[in-house]
PyMOL Python script that loads the backbone (N, CA, C, O; Angstrom):
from pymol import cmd

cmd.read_pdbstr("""\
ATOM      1  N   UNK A   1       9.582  12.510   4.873  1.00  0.00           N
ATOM      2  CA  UNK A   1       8.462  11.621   5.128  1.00  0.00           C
ATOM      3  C   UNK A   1       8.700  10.763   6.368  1.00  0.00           C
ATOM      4  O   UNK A   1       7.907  10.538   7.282  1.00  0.00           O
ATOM      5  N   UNK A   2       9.926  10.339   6.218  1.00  0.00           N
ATOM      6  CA  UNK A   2      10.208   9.551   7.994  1.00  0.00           C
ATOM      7  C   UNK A   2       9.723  10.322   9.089  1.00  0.00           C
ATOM      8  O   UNK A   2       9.065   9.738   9.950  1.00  0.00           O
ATOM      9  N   UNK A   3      10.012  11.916   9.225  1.00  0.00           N
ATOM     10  CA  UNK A   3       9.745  12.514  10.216  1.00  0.00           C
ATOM     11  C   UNK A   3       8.251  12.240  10.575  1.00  0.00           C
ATOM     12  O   UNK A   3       8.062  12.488  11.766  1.00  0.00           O
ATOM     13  N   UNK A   4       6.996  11.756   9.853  1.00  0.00           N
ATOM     14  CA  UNK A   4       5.840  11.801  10.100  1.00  0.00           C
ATOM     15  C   UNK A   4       5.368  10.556  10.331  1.00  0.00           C
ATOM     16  O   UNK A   4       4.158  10.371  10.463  1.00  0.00           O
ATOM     17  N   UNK A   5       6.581   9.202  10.434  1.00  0.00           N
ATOM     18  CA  UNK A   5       6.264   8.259  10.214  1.00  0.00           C
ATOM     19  C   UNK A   5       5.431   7.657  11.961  1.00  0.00           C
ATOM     20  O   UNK A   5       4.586   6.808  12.243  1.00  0.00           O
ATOM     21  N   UNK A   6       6.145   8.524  12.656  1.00  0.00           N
ATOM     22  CA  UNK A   6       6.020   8.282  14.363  1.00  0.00           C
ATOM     23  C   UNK A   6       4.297   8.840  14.653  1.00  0.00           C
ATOM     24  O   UNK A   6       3.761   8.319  15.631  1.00  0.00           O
ATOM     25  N   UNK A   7       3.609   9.664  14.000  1.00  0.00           N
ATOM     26  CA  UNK A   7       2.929  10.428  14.161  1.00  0.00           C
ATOM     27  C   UNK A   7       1.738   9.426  13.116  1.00  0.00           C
ATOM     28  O   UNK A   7       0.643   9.228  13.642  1.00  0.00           O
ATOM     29  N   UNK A   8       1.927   8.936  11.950  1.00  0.00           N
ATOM     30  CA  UNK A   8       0.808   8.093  11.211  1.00  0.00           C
ATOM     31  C   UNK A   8       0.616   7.371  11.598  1.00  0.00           C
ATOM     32  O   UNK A   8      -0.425   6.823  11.232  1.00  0.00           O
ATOM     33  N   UNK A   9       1.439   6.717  12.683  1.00  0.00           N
ATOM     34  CA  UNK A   9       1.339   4.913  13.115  1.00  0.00           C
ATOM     35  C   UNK A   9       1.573   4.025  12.436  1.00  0.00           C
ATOM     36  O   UNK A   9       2.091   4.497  11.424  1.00  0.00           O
ATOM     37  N   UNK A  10       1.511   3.010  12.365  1.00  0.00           N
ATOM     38  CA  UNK A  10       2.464   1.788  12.294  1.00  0.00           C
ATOM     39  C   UNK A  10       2.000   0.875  11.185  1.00  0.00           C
ATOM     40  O   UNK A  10       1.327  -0.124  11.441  1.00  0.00           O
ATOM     41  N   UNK A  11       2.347   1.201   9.968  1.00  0.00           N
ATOM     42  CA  UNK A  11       1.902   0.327   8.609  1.00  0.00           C
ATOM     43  C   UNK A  11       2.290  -0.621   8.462  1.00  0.00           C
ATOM     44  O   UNK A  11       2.625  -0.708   7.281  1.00  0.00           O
ATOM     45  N   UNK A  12       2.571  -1.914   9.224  1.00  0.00           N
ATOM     46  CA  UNK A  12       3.349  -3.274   9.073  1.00  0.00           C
ATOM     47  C   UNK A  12       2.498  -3.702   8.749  1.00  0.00           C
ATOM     48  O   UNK A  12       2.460  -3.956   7.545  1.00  0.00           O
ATOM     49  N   UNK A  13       1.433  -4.009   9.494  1.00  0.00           N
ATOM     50  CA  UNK A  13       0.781  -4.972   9.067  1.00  0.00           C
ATOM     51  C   UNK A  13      -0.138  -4.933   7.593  1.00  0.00           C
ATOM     52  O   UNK A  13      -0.487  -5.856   6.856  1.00  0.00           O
ATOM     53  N   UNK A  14      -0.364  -3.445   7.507  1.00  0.00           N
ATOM     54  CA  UNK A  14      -1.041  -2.933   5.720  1.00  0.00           C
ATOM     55  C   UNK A  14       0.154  -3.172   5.197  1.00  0.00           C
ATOM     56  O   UNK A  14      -0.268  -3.246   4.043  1.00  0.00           O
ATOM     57  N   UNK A  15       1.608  -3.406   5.047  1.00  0.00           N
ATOM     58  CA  UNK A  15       2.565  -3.415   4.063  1.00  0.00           C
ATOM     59  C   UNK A  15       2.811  -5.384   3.985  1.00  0.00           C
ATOM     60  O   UNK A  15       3.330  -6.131   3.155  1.00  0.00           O
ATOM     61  N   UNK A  16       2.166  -5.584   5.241  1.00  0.00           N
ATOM     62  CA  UNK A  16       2.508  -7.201   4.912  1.00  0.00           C
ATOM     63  C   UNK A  16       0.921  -8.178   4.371  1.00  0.00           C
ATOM     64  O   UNK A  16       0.839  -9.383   4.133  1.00  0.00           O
ATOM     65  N   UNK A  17      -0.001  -7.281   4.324  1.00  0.00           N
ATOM     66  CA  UNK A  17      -1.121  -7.770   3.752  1.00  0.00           C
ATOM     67  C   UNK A  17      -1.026  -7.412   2.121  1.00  0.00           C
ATOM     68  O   UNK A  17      -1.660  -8.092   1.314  1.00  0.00           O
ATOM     69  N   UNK A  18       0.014  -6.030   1.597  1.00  0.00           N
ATOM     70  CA  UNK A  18       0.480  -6.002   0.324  1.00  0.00           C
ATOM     71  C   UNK A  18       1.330  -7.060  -0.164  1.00  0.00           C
ATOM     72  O   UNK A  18       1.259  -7.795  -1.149  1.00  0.00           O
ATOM     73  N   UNK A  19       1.972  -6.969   0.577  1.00  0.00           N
ATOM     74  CA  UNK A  19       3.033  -8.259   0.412  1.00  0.00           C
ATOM     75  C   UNK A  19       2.645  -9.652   0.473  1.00  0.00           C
ATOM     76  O   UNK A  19       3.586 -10.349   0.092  1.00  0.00           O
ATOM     77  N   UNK A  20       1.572 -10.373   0.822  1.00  0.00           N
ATOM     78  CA  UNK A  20       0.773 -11.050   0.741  1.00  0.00           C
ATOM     79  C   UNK A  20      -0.154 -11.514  -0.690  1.00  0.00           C
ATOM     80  O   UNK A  20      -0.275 -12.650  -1.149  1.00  0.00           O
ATOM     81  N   UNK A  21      -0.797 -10.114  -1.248  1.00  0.00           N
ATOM     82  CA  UNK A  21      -1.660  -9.969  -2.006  1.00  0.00           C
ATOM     83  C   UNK A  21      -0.605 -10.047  -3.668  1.00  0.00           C
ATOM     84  O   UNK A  21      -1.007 -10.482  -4.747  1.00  0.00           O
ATOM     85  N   UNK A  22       0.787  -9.471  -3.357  1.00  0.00           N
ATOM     86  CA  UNK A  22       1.476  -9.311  -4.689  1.00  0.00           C
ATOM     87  C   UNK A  22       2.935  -9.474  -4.473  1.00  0.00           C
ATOM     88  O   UNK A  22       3.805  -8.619  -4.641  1.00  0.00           O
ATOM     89  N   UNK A  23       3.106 -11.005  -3.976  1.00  0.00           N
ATOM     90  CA  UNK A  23       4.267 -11.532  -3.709  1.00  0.00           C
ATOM     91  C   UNK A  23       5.110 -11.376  -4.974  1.00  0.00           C
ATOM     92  O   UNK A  23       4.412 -11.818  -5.886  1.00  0.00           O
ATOM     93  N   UNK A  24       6.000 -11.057  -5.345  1.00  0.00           N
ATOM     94  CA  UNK A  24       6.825 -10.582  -6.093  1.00  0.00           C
ATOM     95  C   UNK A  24       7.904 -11.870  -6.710  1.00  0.00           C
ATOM     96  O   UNK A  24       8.555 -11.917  -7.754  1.00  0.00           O
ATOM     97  N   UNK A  25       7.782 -12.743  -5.704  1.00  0.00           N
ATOM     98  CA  UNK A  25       8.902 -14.291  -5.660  1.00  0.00           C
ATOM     99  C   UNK A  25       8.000 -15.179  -7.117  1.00  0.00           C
ATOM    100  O   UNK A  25       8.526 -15.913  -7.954  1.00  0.00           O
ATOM    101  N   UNK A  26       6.868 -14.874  -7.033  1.00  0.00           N
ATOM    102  CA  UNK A  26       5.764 -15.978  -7.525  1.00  0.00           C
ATOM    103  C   UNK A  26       5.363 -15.155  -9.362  1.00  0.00           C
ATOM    104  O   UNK A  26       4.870 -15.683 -10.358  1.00  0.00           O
ATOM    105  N   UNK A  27       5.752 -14.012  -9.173  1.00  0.00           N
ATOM    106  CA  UNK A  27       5.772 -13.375 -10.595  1.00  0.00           C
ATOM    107  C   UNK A  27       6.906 -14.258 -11.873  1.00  0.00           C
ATOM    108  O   UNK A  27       7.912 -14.859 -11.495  1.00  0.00           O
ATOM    109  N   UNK A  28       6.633 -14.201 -12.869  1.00  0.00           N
ATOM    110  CA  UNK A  28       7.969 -14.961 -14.184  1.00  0.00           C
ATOM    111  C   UNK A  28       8.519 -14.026 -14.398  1.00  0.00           C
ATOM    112  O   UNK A  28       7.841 -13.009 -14.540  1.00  0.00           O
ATOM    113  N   UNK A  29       9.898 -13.944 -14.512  1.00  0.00           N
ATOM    114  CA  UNK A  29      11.124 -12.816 -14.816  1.00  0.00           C
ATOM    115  C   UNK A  29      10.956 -12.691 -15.832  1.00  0.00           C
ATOM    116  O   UNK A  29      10.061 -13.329 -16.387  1.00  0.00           O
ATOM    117  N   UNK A  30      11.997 -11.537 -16.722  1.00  0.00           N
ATOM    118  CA  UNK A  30      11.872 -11.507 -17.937  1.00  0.00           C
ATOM    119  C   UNK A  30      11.469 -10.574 -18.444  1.00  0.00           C
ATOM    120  O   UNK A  30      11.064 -10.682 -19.602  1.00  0.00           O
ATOM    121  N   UNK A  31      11.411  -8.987 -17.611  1.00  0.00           N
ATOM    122  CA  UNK A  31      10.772  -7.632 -18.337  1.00  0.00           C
ATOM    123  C   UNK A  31      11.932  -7.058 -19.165  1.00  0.00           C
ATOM    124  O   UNK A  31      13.125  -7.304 -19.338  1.00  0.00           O
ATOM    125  N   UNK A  32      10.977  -6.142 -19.614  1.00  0.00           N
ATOM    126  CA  UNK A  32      12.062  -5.042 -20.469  1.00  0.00           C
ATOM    127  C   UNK A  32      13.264  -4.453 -19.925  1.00  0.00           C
ATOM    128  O   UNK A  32      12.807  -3.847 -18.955  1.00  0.00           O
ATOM    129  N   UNK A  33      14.577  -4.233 -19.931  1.00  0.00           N
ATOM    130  CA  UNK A  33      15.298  -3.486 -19.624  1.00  0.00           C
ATOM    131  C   UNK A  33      14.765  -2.045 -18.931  1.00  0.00           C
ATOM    132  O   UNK A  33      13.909  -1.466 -19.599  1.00  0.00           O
ATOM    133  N   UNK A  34      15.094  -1.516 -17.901  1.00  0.00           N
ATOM    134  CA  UNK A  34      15.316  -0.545 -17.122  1.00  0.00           C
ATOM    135  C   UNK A  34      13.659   0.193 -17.450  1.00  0.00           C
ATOM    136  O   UNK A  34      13.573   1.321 -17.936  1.00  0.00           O
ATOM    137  N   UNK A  35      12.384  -0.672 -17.086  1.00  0.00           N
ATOM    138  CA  UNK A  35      10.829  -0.631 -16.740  1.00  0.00           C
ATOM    139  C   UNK A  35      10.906  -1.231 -15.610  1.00  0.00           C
ATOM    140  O   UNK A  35      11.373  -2.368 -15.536  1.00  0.00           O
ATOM    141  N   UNK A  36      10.496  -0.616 -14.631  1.00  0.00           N
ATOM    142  CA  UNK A  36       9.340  -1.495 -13.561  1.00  0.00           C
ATOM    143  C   UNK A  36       9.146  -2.358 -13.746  1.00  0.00           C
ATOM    144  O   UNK A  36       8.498  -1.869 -14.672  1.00  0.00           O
ATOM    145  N   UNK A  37       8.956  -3.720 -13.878  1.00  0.00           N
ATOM    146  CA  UNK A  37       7.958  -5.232 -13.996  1.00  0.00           C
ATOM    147  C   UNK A  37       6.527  -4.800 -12.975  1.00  0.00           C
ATOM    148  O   UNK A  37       6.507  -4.688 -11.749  1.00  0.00           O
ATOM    149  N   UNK A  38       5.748  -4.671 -13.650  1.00  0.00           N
ATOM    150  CA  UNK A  38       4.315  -4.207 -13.290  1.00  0.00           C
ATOM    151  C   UNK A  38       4.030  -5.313 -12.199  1.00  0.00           C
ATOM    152  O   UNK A  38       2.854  -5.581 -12.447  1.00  0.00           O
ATOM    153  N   UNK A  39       4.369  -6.042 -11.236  1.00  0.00           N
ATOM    154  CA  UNK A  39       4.019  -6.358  -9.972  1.00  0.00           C
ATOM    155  C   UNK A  39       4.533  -5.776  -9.129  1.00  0.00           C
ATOM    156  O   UNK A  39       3.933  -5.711  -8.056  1.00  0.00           O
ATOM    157  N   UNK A  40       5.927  -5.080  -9.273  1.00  0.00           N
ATOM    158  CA  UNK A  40       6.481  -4.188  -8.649  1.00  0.00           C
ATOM    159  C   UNK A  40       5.530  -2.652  -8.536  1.00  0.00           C
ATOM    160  O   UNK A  40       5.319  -1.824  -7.650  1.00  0.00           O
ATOM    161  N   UNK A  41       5.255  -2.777  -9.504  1.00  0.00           N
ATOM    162  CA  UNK A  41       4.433  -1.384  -9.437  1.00  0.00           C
ATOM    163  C   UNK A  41       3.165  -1.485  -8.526  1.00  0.00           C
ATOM    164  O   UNK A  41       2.787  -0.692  -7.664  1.00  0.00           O
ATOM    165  N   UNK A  42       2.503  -2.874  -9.013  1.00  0.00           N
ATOM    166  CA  UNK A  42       1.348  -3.038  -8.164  1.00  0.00           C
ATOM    167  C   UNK A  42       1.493  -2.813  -6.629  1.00  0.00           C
ATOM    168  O   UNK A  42       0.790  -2.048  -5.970  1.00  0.00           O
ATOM    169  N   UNK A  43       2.609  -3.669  -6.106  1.00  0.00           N
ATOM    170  CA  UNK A  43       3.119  -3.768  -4.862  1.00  0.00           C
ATOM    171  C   UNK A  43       3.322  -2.437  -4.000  1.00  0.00           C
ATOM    172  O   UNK A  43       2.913  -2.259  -2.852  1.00  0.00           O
ATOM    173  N   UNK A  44       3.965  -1.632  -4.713  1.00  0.00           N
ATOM    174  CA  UNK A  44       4.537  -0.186  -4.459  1.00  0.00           C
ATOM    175  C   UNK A  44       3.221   0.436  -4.653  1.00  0.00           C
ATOM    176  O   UNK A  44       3.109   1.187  -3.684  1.00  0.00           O
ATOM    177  N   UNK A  45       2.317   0.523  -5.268  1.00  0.00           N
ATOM    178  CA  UNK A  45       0.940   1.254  -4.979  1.00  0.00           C
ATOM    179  C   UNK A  45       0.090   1.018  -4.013  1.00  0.00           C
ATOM    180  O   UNK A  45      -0.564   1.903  -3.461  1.00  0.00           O
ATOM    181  N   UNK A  46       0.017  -0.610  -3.642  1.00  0.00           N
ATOM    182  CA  UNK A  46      -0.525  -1.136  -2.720  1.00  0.00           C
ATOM    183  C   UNK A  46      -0.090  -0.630  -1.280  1.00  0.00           C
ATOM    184  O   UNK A  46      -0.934  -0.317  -0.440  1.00  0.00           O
ATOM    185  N   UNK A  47       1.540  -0.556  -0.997  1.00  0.00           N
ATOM    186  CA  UNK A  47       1.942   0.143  -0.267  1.00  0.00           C
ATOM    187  C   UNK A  47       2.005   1.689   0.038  1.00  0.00           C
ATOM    188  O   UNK A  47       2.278   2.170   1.138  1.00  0.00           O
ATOM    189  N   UNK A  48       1.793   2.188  -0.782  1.00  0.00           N
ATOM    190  CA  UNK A  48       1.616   3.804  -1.004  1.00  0.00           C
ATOM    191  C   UNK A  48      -0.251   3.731  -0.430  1.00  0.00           C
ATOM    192  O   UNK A  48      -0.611   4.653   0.303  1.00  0.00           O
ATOM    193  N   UNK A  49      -0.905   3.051  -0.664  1.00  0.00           N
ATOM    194  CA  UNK A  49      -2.053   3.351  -0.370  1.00  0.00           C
ATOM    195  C   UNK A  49      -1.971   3.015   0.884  1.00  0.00           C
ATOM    196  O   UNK A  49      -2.744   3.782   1.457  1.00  0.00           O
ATOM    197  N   UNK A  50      -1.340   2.102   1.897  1.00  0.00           N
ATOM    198  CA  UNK A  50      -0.949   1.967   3.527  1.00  0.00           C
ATOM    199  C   UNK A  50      -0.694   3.290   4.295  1.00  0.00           C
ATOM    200  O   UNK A  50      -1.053   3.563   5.440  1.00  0.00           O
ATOM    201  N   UNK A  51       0.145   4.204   3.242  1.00  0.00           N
ATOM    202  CA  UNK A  51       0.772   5.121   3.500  1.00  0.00           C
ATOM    203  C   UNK A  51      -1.067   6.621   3.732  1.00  0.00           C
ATOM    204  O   UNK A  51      -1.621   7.243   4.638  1.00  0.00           O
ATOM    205  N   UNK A  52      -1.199   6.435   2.304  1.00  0.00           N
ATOM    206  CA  UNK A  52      -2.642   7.204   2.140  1.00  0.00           C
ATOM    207  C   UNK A  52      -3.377   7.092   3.230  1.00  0.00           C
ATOM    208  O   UNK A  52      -3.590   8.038   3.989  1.00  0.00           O
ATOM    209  N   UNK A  53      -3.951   5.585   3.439  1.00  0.00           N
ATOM    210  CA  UNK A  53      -4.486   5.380   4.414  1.00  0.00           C
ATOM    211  C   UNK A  53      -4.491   5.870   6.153  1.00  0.00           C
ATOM    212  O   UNK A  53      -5.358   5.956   7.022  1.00  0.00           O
ATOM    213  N   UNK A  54      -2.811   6.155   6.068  1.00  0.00           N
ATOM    214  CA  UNK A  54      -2.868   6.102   7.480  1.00  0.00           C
ATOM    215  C   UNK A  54      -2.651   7.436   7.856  1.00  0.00           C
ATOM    216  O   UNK A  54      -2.315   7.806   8.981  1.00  0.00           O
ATOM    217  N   UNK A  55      -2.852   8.133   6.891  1.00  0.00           N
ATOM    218  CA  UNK A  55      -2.574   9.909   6.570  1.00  0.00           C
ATOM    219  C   UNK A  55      -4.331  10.325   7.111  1.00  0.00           C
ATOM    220  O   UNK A  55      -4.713  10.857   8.153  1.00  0.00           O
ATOM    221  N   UNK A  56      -5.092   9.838   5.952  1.00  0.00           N
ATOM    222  CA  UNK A  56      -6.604   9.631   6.146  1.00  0.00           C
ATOM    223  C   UNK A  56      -7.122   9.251   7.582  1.00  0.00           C
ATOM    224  O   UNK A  56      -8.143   9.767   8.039  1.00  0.00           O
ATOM    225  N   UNK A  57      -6.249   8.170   8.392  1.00  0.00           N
ATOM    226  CA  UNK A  57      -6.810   7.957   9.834  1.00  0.00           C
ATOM    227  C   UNK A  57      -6.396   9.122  10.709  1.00  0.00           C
ATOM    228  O   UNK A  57      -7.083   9.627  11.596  1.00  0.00           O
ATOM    229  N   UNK A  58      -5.193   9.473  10.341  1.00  0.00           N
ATOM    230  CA  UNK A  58      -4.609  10.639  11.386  1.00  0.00           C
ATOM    231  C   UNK A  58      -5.533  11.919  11.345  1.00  0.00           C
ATOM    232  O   UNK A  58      -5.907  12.562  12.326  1.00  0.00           O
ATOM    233  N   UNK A  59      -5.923  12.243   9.587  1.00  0.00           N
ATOM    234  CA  UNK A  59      -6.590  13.537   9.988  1.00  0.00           C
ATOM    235  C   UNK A  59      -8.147  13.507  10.095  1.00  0.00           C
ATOM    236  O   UNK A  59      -8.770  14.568  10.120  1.00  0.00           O
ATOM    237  N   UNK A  60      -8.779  12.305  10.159  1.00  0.00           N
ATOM    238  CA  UNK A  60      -9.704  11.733  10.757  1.00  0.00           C
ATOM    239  C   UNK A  60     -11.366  13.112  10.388  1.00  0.00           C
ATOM    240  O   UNK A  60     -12.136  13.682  11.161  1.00  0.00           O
ATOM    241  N   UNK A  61     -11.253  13.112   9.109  1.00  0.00           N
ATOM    242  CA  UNK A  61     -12.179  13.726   8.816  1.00  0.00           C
ATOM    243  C   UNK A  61     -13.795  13.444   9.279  1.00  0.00           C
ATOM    244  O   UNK A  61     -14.490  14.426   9.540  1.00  0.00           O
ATOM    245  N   UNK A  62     -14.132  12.650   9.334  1.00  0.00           N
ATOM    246  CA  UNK A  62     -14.979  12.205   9.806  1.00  0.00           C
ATOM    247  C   UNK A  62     -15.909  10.989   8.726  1.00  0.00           C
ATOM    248  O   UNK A  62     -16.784  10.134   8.861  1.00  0.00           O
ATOM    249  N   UNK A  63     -15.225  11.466   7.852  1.00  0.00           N
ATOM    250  CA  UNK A  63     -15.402  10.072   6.706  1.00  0.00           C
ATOM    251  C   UNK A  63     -15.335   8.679   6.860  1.00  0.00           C
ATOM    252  O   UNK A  63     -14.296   8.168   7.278  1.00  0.00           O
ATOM    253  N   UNK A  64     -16.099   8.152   6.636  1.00  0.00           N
ATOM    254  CA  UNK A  64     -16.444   6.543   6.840  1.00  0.00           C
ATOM    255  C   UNK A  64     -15.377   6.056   6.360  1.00  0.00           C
ATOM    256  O   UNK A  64     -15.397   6.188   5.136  1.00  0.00           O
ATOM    257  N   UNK A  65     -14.194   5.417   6.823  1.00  0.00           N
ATOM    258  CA  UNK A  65     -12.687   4.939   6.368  1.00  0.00           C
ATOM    259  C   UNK A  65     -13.443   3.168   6.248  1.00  0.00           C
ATOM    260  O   UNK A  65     -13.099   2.351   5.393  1.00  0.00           O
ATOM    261  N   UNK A  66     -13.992   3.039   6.810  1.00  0.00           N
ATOM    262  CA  UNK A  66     -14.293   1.603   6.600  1.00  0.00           C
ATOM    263  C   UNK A  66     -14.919   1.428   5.192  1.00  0.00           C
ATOM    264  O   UNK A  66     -14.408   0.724   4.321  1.00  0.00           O
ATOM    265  N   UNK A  67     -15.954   2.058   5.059  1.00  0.00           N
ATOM    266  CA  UNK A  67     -16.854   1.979   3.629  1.00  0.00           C
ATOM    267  C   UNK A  67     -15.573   2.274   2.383  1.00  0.00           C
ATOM    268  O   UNK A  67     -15.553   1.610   1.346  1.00  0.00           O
ATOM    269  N   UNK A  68     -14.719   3.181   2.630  1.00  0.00           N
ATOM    270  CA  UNK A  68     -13.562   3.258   1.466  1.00  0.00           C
ATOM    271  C   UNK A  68     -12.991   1.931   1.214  1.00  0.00           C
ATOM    272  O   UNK A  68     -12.887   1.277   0.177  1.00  0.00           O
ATOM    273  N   UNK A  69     -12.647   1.700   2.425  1.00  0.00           N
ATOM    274  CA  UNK A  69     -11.547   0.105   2.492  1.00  0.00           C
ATOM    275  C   UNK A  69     -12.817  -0.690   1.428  1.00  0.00           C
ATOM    276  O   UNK A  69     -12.667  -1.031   0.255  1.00  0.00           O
ATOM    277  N   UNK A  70     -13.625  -0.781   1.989  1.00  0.00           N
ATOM    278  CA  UNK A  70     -14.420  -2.118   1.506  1.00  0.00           C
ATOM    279  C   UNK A  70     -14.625  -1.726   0.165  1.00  0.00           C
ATOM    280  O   UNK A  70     -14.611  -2.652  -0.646  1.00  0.00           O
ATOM    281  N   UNK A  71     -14.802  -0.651  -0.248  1.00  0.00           N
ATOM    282  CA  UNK A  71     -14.953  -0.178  -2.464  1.00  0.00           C
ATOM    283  C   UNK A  71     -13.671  -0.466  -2.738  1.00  0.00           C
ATOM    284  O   UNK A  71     -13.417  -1.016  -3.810  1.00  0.00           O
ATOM    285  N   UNK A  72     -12.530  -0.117  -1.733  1.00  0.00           N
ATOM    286  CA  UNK A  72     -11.345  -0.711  -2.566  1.00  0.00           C
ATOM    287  C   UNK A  72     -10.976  -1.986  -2.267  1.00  0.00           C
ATOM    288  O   UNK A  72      -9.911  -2.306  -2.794  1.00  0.00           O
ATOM    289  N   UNK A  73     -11.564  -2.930  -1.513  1.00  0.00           N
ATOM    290  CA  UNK A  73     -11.282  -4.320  -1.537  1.00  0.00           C
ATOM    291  C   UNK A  73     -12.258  -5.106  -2.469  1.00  0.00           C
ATOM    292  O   UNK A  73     -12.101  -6.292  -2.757  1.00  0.00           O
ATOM    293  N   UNK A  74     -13.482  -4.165  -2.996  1.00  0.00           N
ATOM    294  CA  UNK A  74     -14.353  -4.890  -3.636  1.00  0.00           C
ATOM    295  C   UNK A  74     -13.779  -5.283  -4.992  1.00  0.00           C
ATOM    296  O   UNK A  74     -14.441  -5.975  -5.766  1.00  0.00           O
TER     297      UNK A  74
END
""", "prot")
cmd.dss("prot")
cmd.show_as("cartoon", "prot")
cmd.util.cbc("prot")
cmd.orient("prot")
């Protein structure tokens, strides 16, 4: 996946608007033994969708990428 990372462009700023949205510092400790703590998960999906996203801009179907963003920010 690194090898394609030069070629999707540059997800900082979608990984720091995740990081923003599901600060991880501000969650209460205290999960189950060896589970995820479900903000972690949130976080890591949020970021995986940076990833989606920038897969979606590269192969640039011709699909309205804006109208997606905005159903998934709604």
């Amino acid at each position: 996946s690194e090898a394609f990372d030069s070629v999707l462009g540059n997800t900082a700023s979608c990984h720091r608007a995740c990081q923003l949205t599901y600060p991880l510092h501000t969650y209460p400790k205290g999960c189950k033994p060896f589970l995820v703590p479900p903000q972690e998960e949130e976080l890591y999906a949020c970021q995986r969708g940076c990833r989606l996203f920038s897969i979606c801009q590269f192969v640039d179907d011709g699909a309205d990428l804006n109208r997606t963003k905005q159903e998934c920010d709604s």
